[in-house]
N, C-alpha and C positions, 0 to 999 in steps of 0.2 A: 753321284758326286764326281767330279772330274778329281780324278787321280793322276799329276806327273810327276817322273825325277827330277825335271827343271827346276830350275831356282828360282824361275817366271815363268810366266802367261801372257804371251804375248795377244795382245787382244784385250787383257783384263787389266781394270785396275785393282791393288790389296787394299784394300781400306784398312782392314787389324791384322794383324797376326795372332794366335791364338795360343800358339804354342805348339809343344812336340805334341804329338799323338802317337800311339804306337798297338800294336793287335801281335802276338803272340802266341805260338802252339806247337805242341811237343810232339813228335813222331817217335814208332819206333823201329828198330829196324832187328830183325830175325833172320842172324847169322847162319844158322841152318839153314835156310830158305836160300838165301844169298849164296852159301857153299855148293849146294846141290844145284845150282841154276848155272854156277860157274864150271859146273864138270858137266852138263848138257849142251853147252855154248849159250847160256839164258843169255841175253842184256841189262836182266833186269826188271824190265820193264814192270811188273808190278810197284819196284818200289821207286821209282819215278813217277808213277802215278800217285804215290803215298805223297811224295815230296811236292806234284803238281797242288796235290786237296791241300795239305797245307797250307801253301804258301797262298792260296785263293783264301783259306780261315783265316790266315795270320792277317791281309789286305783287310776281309771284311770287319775282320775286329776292331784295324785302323779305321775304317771309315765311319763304324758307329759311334766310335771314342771322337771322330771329327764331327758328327753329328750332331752329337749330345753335347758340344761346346758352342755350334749356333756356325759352326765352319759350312762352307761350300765351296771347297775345295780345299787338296792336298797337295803341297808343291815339295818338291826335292824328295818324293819317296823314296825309300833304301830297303834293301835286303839285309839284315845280318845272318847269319847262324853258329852255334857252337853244338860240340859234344856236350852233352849232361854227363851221361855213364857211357860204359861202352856199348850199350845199344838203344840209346834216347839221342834225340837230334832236335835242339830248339830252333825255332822259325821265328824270325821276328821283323813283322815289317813295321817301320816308322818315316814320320815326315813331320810337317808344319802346317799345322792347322790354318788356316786363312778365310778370311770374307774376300770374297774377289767378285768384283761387279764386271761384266761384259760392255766394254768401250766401242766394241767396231758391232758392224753388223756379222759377218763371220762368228764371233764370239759370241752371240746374241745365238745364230741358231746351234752354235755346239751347244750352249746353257742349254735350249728346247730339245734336243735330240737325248741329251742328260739328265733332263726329268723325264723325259717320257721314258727310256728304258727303264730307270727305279723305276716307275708305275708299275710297267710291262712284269 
């Protein structure tokens, strides 16, 4: 499914809009861990990896929720996040469900390079 932040597609035309969609997921994060990493020089990096799986769960959540409403394509995707507590971190990505048919030929092979990866 072609996923952008755009507001359009250039190339495509929308025939509907569908509506919001949105995929959501909760991380946590382990102060200890964080603490001890910051008196070794860590960067982190484990939980930027946390943050990276997320936010690919939180996308794919969007895209089945644009799926299962007959979308092919999602335009104007966002990030949000907030604290839950003081060590939950929610993820949520949303956009705008849309039917978008491919107008040019360029558009035409992004659509086939787009189903052929879902396949893949």
């Amino acid at each position: 499914m072609l996923v952008v932040t755009t507001e359009s597609l250039p190339g495509y035309e929308i025939r509907a809009v569908l509506g919001e969609v949105l995929g959501v997921t909760a991380c946590t994060r382990n102060p200890y861990v964080a603490g001890f990493r910051a008196l070794d020089g860590g960067q982190g990096a484990q939980m930027a990896q946390v943050l990276v799986q997320s936010r690919a769960s939180a996308i794919s959540q969007m895209i089945n929720a644009a799926h299962s409403r007959g979308a092919t394509a999602v335009i104007g995707m966002r990030f949000d996040n907030r604290d839950i507590t003081g060590n939950w971190v929610e993820l949520c990505a949303y956009g705008t469900a849309v039917v978008a048919v491919p107008i040019t030929a360029e558009a035409r092979r992004q659509t086939a390079r787009t189903a052929a990866e879902e396949v893949a």
